[in-house]
N, C-alpha and C positions, 0 to 999 in steps of 0.2 A: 824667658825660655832657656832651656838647661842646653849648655852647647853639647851639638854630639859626640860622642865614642869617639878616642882615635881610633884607626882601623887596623884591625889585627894582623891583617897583610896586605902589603904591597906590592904591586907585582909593577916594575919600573922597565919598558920599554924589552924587554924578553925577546928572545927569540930564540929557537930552538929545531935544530935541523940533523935529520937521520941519515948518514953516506956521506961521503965525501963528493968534493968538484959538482959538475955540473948537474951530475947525477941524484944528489942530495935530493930528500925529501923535506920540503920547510913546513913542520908541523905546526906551529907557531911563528906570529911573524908580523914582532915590534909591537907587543900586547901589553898595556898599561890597565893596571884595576886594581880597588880597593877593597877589600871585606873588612867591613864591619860586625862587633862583638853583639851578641843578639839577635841576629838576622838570620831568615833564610835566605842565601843565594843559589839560585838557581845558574847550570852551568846549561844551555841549550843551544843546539845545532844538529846539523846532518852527520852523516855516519861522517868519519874520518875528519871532523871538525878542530880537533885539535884539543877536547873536553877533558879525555884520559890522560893528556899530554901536560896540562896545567896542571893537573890535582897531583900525579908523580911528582913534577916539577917542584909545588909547595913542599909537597912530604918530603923533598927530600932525597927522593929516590932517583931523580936525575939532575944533572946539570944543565944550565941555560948554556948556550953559546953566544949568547950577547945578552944584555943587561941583569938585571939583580933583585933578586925577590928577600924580605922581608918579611919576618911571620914571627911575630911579639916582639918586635925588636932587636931581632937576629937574622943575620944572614941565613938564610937555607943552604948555601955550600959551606961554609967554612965553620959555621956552630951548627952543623946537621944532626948532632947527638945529644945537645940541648935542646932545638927543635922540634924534634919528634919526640921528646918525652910528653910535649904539651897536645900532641896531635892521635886524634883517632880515625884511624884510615881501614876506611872496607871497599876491599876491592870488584870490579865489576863482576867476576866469576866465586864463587863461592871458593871462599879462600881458608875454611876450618876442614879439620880431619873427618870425614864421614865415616872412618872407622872407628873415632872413640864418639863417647858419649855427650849430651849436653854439660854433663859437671865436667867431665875430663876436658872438653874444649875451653872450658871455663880456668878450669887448673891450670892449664898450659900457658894459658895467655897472661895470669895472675902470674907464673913465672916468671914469662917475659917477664914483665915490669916488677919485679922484686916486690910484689906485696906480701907483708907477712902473714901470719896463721889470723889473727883478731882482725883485722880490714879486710884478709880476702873474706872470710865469711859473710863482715855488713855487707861488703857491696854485692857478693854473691846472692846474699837475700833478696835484698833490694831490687837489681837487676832481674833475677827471675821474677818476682813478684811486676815489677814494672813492665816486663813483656809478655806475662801471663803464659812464663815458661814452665813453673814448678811443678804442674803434673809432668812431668819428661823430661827429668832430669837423669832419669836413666837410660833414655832414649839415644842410640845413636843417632847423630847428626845427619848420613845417610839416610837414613829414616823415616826423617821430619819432614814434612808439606815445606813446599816452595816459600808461604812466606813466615813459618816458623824457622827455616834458616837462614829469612834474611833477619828477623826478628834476635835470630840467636849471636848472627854475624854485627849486628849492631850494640848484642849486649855485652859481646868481648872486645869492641870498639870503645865503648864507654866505661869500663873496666878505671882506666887511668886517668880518672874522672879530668878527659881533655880539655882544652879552653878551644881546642878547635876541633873541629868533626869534617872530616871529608868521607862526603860516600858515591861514590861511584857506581849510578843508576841501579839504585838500591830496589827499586821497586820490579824493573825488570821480571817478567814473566812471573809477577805474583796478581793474584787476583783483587778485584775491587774492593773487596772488604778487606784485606789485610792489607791492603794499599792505604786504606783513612784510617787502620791500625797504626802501623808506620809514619804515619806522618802525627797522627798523635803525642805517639812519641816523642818523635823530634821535633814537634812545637815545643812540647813542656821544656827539652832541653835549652833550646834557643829562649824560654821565656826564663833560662835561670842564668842567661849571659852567655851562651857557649854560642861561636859563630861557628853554623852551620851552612858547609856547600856541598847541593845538591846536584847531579848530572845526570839528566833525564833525559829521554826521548817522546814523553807523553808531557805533551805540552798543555794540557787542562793543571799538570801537576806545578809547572813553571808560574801559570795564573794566581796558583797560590803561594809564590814568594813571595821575600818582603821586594829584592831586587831579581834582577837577574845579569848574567852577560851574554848576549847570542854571538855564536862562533860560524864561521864559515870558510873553508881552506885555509884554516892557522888564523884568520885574522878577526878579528873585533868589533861584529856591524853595528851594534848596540847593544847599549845597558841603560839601569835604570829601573822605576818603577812599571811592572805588566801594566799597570790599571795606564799610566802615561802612554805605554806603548802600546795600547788596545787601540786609543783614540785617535790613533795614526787613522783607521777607516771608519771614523765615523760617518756616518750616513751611505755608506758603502757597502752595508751587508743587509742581504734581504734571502726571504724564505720565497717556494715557487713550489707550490703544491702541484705532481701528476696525477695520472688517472693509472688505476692499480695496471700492476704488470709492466710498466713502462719506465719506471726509475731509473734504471741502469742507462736506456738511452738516451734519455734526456737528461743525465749525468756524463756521458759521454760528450753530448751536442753541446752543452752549457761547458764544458770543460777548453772547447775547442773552439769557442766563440776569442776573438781578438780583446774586447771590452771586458770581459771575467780575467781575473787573476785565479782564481779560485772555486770549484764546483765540488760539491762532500754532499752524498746521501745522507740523509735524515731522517727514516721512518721512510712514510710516505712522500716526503719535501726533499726539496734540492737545497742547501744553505750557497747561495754565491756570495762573491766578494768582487766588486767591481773594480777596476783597473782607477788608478786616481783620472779623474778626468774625464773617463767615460761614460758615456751614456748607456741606461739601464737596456736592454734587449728587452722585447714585448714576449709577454712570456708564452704565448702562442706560439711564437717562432721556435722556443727551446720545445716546444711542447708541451708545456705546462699547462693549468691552470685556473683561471682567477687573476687575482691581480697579485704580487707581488707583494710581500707585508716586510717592511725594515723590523729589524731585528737587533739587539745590543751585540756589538763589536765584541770578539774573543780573543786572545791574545794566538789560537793560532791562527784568525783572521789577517793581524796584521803580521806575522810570524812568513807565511805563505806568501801573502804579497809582495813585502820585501825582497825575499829571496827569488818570487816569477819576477821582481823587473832586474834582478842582477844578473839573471840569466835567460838563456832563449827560450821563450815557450817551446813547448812538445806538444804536439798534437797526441792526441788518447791514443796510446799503443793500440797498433789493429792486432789482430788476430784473425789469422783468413778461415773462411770456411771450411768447415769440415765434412765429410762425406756423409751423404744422410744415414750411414752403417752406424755411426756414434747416437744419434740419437734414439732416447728411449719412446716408442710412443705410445701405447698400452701400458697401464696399471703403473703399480709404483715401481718408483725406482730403487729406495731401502725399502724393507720392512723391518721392522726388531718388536719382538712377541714377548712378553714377558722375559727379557734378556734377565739371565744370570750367572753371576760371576765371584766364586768363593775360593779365598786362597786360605786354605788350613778352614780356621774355626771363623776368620772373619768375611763379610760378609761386604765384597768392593761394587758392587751392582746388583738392585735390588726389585727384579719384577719392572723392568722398564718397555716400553711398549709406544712404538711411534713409526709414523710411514712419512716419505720423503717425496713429492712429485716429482715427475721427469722436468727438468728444468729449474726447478730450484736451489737456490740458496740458502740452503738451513743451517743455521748456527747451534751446537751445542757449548753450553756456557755452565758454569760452576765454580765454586770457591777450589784451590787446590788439594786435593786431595779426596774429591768429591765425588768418584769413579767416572768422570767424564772418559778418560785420557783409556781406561779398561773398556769402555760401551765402543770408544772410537776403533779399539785396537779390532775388537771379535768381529765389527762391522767392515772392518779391512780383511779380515780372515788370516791374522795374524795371533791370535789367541781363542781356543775353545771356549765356549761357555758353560759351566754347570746346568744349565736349565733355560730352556724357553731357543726362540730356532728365530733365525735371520736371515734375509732374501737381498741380495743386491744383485739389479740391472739383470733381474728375474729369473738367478739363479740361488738355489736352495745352500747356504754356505756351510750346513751340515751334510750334504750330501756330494756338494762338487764346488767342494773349495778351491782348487786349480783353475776349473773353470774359470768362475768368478772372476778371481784374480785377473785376468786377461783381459776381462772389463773393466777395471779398476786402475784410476790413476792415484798414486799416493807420493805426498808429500811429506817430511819429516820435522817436527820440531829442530831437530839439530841438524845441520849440513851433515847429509848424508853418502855423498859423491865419493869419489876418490879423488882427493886433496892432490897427491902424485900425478894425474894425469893430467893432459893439457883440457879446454874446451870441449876439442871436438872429440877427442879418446874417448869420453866420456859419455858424450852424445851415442860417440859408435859402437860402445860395450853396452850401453841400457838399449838401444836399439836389439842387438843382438838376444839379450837376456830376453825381450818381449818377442821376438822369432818374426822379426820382419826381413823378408825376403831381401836380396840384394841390390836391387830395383829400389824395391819403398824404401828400404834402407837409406841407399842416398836421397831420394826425396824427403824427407822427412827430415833426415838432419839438416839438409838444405832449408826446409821451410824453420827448421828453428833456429840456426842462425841467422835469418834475414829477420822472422817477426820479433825474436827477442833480444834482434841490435848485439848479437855477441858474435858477428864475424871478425871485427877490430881485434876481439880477444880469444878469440878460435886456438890458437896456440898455447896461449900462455897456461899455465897449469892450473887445476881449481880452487886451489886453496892459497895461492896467491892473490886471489879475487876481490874486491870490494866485496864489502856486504850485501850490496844490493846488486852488484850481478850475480855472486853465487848464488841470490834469490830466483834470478831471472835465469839459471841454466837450470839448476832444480826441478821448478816449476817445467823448465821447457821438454828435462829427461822424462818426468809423470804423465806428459802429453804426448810422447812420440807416438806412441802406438792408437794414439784415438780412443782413449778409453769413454765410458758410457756414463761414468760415478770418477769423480773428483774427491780423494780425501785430505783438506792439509789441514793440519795437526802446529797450529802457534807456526801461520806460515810467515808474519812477521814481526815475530821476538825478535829485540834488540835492532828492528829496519828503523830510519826514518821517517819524519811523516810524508816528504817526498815521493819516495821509493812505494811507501803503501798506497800512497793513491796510483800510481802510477799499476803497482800489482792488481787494484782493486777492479781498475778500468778493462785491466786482461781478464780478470773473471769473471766481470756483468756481460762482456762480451760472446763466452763461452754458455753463459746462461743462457742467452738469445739465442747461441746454435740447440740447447735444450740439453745441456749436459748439466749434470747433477751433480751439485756443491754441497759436501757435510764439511762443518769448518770449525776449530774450535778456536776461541780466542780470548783474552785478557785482555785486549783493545775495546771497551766499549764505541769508540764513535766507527770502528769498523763491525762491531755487531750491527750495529746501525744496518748496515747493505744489506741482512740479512733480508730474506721472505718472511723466514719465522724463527722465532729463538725456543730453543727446550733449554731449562735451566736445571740441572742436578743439586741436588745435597744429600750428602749421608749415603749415596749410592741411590737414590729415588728419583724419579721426576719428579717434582713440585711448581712447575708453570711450564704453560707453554701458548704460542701466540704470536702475533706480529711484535717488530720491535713500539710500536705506537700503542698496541694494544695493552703494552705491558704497562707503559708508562702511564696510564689511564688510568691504571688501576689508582695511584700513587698519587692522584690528583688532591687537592686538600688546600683550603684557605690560608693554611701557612706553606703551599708548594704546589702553587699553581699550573706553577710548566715543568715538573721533575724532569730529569735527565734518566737516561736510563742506566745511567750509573747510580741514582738514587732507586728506582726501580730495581736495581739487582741485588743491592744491599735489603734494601728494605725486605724482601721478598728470603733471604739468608737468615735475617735478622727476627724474623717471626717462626722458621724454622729453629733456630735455637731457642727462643723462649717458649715453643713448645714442649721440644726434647727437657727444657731447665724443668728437676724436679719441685 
């Protein structure tokens, strides 16, 4: 047997802390690990884990405060300019020019690194050609779908044909199919020796490392092979079929059971993960059922577990009752009528047509650039439509769009707050904006710092916030006023998968009061909660249906139990071999 690779970086005992005195933040703290050439490593943890904190650290771009990293045989401080000639780093925000073009980003970056006129062009070909960039090459970058610029960010990363690649959850807020694009990629690269490290928050993606290292407040709870660290629960995960309509609370009940680590809607199924040691609950009691079917271990099975015994359980976020004035209880709660939507000569929303129950959860889904993100907007009453007329919480949005609005609680793909003000400023200007009296006024904000635990941080300003509380005031600003329609829009890009179950458990709960969820996401196992999923491409509808029903379709001797990540691919995938002349 050929002994292994030495490993291309050493990271020796590290440590790395932001402030001075007592005050310091220890981002990292006495972290030892090795990458190896060839390999995917996956970097995985919760928000603020200390993931973005390593990868700078390698590159170079910061220094440790205690021990000493190695990357090809050089120090990272003191040869950091031989270092990074071997290093290709894409950062977690879209780090190219959106005002020049795919070739001009491509130029600039070929600067950088001194290629001449005959090498930058092979690998310019090359490169487009390998990201199936060369139709838009004259495209600005601005321009291009979410995961053609991560696509494009990755091919001015490889540019200098690195021996190491750091990318910095590259996949973030791109859709499923350019998601097994991207990783495409970067297999082939890792299958030509480049060690590649990956920082993800979608932990189906870590499953497909070769290693991984899992992070948690700066420190280092395990590494190692996923398939090794799956088997931590073996015999410990099982499926719990409900009875329709009921998911949410018996997702709730199984969450907050002692004996569960872990409770994730599945379609119609509950997936638990039992606590080591525990004995299974009858699934009567959660509400389920049937009996219980064991199910293969997943690495966020043991991923979750781990981290519920490092920390206290939380019982399911409550959500208190709302006044029967929020619920809808007649006819639908959307309508959209042959929606359209054209900007100039192209053509972003194409004849779509679909109604929303009062109480549900519907998910719209699509590859980016799909005009999901345009059907979301006109249904908020934030953009006109060309053609065809829309009704929310049974008001006409071409005739009394103001209206509307007043029903409507909307969420924003980006932190949308004001960053400057504290907590509760915040709370008390969206109050204001929604015209609640002085009275409800402080009631209201009062109910939302108690249900969404931000009285602790009621002062501090918004945009000094974790990720996942500025999730949790957001969300809480959309709700002050009791609206009837729920809109969020990638309400958590870049969260956690902590923090999402924790979001997910506030809105099955809101369901139950019979408040109406249109949700769009890039998370397939949060599609999952959904009632019903509508999928877009090309600006059309092209399915629609329970998340179960979708995956049915996909059933097939070689893909027995699909995911509905395989479902939503597949389903993209037959649309473009139609459109293929």
């Amino acid at each position: 047997m050929a002994p292994a690779a030495p490993p291309i970086v050493v990271v020796d005992a590290v440590t790395k802390r932001f402030g001075k005195g007592p005050q310091a933040t220890i981002a990292l703290d006495h972290v030892s690990a090795e990458i190896r050439p060839g390999q995917i490593t996956g970097l995985v943890g919760p928000d603020g884990a200390g993931k973005t904190t390593l990868l700078r650290l390698i590159a170079g771009l910061l220094k440790p405060n205690e021990g000493k990293i190695t990357v090809l045989g050089q120090d990272s401080v003191t040869a950091v300019t031989t270092v990074q000639h071997d290093i290709g780093y894409m950062p977690q925000r879209f780090g190219l020019y959106e005002d020049l073009t795919v070739a001009e980003n491509l130029d600039l970056y070929a600067d950088m690194h001194e290629l001449d006129g005959t090498v930058r062009q092979e690998r310019f070909a090359s490169l487009l050609a390998f990201t199936a960039l060369t139709p838009f090459v004259e495209r600005l970058a601005g321009k291009l779908s979410g995961g053609m610029k991560q696509k494009l960010g990755l091919a001015c990363a490889l540019l200098s044909r690195p021996k190491l690649l750091l990318l910095d959850e590259p996949s973030a807020g791109v859709d499923p199919a350019s998601r097994r694009e991207l990783w495409r990629i970067v297999r082939t690269m890792a299958g030509e020796g480049v060690a590649v490290i990956w920082s993800t928050a979608y932990l189906d993606e870590a499953e497909r490392c070769d290693s991984f290292l899992l992070f948690a407040n700066g420190r280092l709870l395990a590494s190692g092979s996923p398939t090794d660290f799956s088997r931590r629960v073996d015999g410990r995960t099982f499926l719990i079929t409900v009875p329709p309509g009921h998911k949410h609370r018996v997702q709730r009940r199984a969450a907050a059971d002692p004996a569960i680590a872990d409770a994730i809607i599945q379609g119609e199924r509950i997936r638990i993960v039992l606590n080591d040691g525990a004995t299974l609950p009858d699934a009567a009691v959660l509400g389920g059922t049937g009996l219980p079917q064991p199910v293969r271990p997943r690495f966020e099975d043991a991923f979750v577990s781990l981290l519920h015994g490092r920390t206290a359980p939380r019982s399911s976020p409550a959500v208190p009752e709302e006044s029967t004035s929020t619920a809808v209880t007649d006819g639908a709660a959307i309508e959209a009528h042959d929606l359209t939507r054209d900007f100039g000569a192209f053509r972003a929303v194409d004849n779509v047509t679909f109604t929303v129950a009062p109480g549900e959860v519907f998910g719209l889904l699509g590859p980016n650039g799909a005009g999901k993100s345009t059907t979301f907007r006109m249904l908020c009453g934030l953009l006109e439509p060309s053609a065809g007329s829309a009704r929310v919480a049974g008001v006409d949005l071409g005739t009394a769009r103001a209206a509307a609005r007043e029903r409507i609680g909307y969420m924003s793909q980006r932190f949308s707050l004001y960053g400057e003000l504290s907590v509760r400023d915040n709370l008390d200007f969206f109050s204001g904006v929604y015209g609640l009296s002085s009275t409800r006024r402080r009631q209201r904000i009062d109910w939302a710092l108690e249900s969404f635990e931000l009285g602790p941080v009621a002062r501090q300003t918004s945009g000094s916030l974790p990720l996942g509380f500025k999730q949790r005031l957001a969300l809480s600003c959309a709700l002050l006023h009791e609206p009837r329609v729920l809109f969020l829009d990638e309400p958590t890009s870049g969260v956690d998968p902590l923090m999402r179950r924790e979001f997910w458990a506030r809105i099955g709960a809101l369901a139950e009061q019979r408040v109406t969820v249109l949700v769009t996401s890039h998370f397939m196992d949060e599609a999952e909660y959904c009632d019903r999923l509508a999928i877009v491409y090309g600006g059309r509808m092209i399915a629609m249906g329970s998340p179960d029903d979708l995956k049915r379709r996909f059933v097939s001797d070689t893909l027995p139990d699909p995911t509905l990540e395989d479902a939503f691919v597949a389903l993209i995938e037959t649309q473009g071999t139609k459109a293929a002349p």
